[in-house]
C-alpha positions in Angstrom: 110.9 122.0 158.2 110.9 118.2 158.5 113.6 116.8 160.9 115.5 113.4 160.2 116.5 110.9 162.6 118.5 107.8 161.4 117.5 104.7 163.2 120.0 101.7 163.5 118.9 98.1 163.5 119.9 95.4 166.5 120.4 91.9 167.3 117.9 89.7 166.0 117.8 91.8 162.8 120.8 89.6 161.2 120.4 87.3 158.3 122.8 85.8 155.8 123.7 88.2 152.9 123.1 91.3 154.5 125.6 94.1 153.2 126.7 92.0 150.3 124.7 93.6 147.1 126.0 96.7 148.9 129.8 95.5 149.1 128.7 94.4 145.0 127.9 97.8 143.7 129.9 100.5 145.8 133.5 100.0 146.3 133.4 102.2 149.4 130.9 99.9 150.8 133.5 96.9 150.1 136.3 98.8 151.3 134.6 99.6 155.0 134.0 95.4 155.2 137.8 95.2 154.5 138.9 98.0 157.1 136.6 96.1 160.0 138.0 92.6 158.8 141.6 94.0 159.2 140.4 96.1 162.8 139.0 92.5 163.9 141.8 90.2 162.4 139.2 88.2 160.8 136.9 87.9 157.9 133.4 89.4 159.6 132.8 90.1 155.9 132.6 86.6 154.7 130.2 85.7 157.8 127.7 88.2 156.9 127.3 87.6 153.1 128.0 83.8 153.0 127.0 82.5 156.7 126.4 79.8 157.5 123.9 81.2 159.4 125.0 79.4 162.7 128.0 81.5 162.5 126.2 84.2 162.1 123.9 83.9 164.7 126.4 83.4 167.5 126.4 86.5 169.4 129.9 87.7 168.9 129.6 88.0 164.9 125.7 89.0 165.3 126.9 92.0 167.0 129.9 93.3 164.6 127.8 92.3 161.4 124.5 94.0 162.5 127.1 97.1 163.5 129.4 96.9 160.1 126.1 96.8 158.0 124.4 99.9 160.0 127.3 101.8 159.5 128.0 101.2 155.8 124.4 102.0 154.9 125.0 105.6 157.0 128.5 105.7 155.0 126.2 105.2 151.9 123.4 107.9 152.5 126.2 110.2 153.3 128.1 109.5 150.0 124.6 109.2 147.9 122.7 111.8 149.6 125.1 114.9 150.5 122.7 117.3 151.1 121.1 115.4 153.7 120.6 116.4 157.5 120.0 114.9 160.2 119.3 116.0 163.3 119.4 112.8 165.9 120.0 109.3 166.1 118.8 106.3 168.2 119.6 102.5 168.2 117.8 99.7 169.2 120.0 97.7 172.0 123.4 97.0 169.9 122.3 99.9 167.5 123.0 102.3 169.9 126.6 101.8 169.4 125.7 102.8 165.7 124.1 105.2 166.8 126.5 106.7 169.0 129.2 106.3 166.3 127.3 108.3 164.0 127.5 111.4 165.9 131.4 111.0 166.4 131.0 109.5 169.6 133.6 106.6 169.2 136.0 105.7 166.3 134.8 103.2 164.2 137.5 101.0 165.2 137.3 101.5 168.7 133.0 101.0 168.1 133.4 97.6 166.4 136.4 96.0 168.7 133.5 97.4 171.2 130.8 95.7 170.0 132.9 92.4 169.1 133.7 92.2 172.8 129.9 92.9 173.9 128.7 90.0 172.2 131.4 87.9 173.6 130.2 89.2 177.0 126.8 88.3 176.6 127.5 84.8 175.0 129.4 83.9 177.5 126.5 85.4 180.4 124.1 83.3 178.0 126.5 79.9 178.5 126.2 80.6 182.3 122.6 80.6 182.7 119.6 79.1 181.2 117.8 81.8 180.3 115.4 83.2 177.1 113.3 85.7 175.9 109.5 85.9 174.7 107.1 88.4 172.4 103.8 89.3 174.4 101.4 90.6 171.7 98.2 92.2 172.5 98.9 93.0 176.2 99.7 96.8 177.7 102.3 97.5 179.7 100.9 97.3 182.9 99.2 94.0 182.1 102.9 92.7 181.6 104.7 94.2 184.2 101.5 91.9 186.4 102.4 89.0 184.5 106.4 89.4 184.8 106.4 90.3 188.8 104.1 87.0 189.2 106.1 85.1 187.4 109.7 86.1 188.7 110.8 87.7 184.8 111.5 90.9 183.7 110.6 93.4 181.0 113.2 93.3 178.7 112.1 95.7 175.4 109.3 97.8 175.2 109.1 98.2 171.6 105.7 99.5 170.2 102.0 99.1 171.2 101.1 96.0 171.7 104.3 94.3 171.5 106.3 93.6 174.7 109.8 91.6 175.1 110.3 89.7 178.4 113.5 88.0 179.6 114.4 85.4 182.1 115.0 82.0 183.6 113.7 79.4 180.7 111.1 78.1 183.5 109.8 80.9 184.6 109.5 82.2 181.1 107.0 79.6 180.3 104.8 80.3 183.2 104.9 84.1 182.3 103.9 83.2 178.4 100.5 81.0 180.4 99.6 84.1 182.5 99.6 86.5 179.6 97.8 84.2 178.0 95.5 84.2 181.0 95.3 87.8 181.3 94.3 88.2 177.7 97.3 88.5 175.2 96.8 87.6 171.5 100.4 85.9 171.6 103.1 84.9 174.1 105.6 83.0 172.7 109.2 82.0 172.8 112.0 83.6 171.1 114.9 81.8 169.4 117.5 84.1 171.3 120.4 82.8 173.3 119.5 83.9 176.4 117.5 86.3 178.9 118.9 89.7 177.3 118.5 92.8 179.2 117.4 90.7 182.3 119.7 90.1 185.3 120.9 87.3 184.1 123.3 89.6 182.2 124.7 90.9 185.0 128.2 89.3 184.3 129.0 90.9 181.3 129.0 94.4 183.0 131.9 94.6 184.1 133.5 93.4 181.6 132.2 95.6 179.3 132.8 98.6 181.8 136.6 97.8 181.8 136.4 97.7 177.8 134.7 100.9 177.4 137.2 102.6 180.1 139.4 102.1 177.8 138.2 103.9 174.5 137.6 107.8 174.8 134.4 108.8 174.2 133.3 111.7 172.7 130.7 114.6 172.7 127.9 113.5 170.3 127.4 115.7 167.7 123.5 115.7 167.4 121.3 114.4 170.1 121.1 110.4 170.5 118.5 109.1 172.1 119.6 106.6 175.2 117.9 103.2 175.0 117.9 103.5 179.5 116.4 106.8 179.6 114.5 107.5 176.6 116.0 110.8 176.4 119.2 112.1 174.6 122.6 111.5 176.8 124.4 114.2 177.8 128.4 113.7 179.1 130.5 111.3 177.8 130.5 109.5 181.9 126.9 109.4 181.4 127.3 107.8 177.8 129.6 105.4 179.9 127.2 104.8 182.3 124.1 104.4 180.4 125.8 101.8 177.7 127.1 99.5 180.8 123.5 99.7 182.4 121.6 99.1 179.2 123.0 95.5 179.4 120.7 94.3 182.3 118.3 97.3 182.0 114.6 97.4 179.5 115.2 98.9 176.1 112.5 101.5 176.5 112.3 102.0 172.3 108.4 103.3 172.2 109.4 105.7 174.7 112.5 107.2 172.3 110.5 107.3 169.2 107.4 109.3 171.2 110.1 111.7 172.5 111.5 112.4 169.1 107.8 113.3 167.7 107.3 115.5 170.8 110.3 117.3 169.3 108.7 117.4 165.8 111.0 115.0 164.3 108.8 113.4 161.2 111.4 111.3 159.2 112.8 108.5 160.1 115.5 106.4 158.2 116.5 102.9 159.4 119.7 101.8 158.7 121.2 98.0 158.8 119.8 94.6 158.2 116.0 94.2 158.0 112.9 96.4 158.8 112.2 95.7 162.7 112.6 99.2 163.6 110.3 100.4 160.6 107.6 97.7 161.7 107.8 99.2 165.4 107.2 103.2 164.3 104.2 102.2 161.5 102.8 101.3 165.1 103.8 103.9 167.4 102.9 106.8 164.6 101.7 106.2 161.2 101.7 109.7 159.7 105.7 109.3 160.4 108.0 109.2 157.1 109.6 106.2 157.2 112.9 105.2 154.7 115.1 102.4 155.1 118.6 101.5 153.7 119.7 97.1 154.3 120.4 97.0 150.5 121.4 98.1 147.6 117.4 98.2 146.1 116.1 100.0 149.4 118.9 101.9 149.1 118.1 103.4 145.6 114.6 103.8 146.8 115.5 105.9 149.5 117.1 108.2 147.9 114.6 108.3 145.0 112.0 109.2 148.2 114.5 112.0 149.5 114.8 114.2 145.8 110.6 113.6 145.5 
């Protein structure tokens, strides 16, 4: 029997327009953009489908869009594809929120006011420091690890073979981009990112989001979700607390959770939200995988044209 994971997209996966063909065709899609407009006393909505893309960018709206857009395409495949199970889920940075919301672990309310306040806690770590992140394409992970100890930066995603994030101090950043260079990687280059996510530098938004998520409950997940820390599924909602407050300064060890779930024979995979990052990263880490995605009303139809085959 095949197992399903559903895969949720994360920052950097924003663009202007997502959700709104799907707001367009399915009133229950529009009426989810209107509950999280009202939950956030503004009109997230409007950001997402009109922009301008400044506004969308900034990491407060990034977060709640990418999150909203996620979760209506899950509210979707639910509604357009009953009969469908699935048997994990797993998020990439942000999209573990999604993820975790999926299998009943918060409300939706409580997940959006969540992630609202997470990207508020990161901008304003962002405004404190002077810090960035850059792709390293080509080089393995011990390679980079060299390069990022030398040069005084971290790891900050580990997303498929051959592509590494790092994360720091601008300056140091550019020295680490000329040693992987150096040491023989195809590409190292800056991102157009904020700040040095999942780096120290984040460090002040911790607490800060530790106090917010003390004061949701959190839930038993109802199907195994894969922590972005570990690589493996949590387990108590303290642990849940934990890992989500560490994942903030911590690598985002994504290769690592898609090889687990195809050492437990999962071999369909169904991204969810804006854009196809998370598609791009399994063609590279297993390309026998089944791989769907749902951002739009077209993928949307495809999808679940590729589910009755």
């Amino acid at each position: 029997m095949s197992k399903t994971a559903l895969l949720f997209a994360g920052q950097g996966a924003q663009s202007v327009g997502m959700g709104k063909s799907l707001a367009a065709k399915f009133p229950s899609a529009k009426s989810w953009f209107d509950r999280a407009n009202d939950v956030l006393g503004f009109d997230l909505s409007r950001v997402c489908f009109d922009g301008p893309e400044a506004e969308l960018t900034k990491t407060e709206n990034a977060q709640p869009g990418i999150f909203l857009v996620g979760w209506v395409a899950f509210q979707l495949l639910k509604e357009q594809a009953p009969g469908l199970k699935f048997e994990a889920t797993a998020g990439l940075s942000l999209g573990e929120f999604t993820a975790l919301t999926a299998a009943g672990v918060f409300t939706f309310e409580d997940a959006i006011r969540l992630v609202r306040q997470r990207g508020r806690f990161m901008q304003e770590a962002c405004d404190a420091t002077r810090g960035g992140m850059a792709a390293v394409i080509g080089l393995d992970e011990t390679e980079t690890r060299a390069v990022c100890a030398e040069a005084g930066v971290e790891l900050a995603n580990l997303n498929c073979p051959g592509q590494i994030v790092i994360s720091g101090e601008t300056e140091k950043l550019q020295k680490a981009c000329e040693l992987a260079k150096i040491r023989g990687a195809k590409k190292a280059l800056p991102l157009p990112v904020a700040g040095a996510y999942h780096s120290r530098l984040m460090a002040s938004a911790q607490p800060k989001l530790e106090q917010a998520l003390s004061a949701v409950p959190i839930g038993i997940p109802s199907v195994p979700v894969i922590s972005n820390v570990t690589a493996q599924p949590h387990s108590s909602p303290s642990e849940i607390h934990r890992r989500l407050v560490e994942q903030v300064t911590a690598p985002v060890r994504w290769e690592a959770s898609m090889r687990y779930l195809l050492g437990q024979r999962f071999t369909r995979f169904i991204e969810l939200g804006p854009g196809k990052a998370l598609s791009g990263f399994m063609k590279r880490i297993d390309a026998n995988a089944q791989i769907l995605s749902v951002s739009d009303a077209e993928t949307l139809a495809t999808t679940l044209a590729a589910l009755k085959a």
